[in-house]
C-alpha positions in Angstrom: 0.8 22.4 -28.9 -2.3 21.6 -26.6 -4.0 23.5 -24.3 -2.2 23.5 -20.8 -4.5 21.6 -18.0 -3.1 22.3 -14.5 -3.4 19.5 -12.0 -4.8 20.5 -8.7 -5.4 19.4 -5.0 -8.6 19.8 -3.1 -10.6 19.3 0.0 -13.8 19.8 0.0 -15.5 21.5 2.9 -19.0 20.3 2.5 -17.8 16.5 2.9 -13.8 16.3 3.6 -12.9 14.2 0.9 -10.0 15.2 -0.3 -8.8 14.9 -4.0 -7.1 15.8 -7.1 -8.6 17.0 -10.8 -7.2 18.5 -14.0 -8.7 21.7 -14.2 -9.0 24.0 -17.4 -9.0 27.2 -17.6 -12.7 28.9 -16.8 -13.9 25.5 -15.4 -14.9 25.2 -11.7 -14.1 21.6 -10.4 -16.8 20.1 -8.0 -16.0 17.3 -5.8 -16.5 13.6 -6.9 -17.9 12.5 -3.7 -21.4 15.1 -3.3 -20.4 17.1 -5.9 -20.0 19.8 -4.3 -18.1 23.0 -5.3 -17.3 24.3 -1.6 -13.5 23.5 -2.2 -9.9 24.3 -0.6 -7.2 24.5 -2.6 -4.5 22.0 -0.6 -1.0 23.8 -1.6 1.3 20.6 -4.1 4.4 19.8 -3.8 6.3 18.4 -6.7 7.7 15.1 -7.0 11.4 16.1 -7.2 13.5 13.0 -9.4 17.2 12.8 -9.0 19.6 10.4 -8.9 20.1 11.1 -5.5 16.3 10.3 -4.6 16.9 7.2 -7.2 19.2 5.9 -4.6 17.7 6.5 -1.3 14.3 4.8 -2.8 16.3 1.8 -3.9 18.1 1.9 -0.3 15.0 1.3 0.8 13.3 -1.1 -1.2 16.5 -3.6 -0.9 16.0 -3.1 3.5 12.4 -3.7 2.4 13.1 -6.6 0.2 15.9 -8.2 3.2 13.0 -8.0 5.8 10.4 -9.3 3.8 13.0 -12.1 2.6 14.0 -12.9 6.3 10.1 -13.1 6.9 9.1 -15.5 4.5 12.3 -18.0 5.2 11.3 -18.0 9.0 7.7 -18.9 7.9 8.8 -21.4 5.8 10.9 -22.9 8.7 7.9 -23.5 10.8 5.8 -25.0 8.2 8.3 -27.7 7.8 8.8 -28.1 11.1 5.2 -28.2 11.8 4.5 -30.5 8.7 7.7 -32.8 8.7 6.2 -36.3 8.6 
């Protein structure tokens, strides 16, 4: 088995940038923007997966998908309108 290699989230004081690094064990991370090592540890919060989450992110990419859909037709619409010769 490899080594475990936590994934963090930072900010960095010296610049704000704010980011996120694999970080092994005895390394310090710096910050990708000025290098810096003045850093905040910003707390993560896992990506939960369920098939409850499954369905409200499909809910929303089918409202997505209706608008978008509705969007597009009306454009359509007023190009022919505006281009019926």
């Amino acid at each position: 088995m490899g080594a475990i290699m936590p994934m963090f989230e930072y900010a960095c004081t010296r610049c704000g940038h704010e980011f996120e690094t694999l970080v092994r064990t005895g390394d310090t991370p710096s910050c990708p923007s000025c290098q810096g090592v003045e850093l905040e540890r910003l707390l993560s919060l896992p990506a939960v997966h369920s098939s409850g989450t499954h369905a409200l992110a499909m809910k929303a990419a089918a409202k997505r998908d209706k608008v978008r859909g509705s969007e597009m037709a009306r454009a359509q619409r007023e190009y022919e309108l505006a281009h019926n010769d």
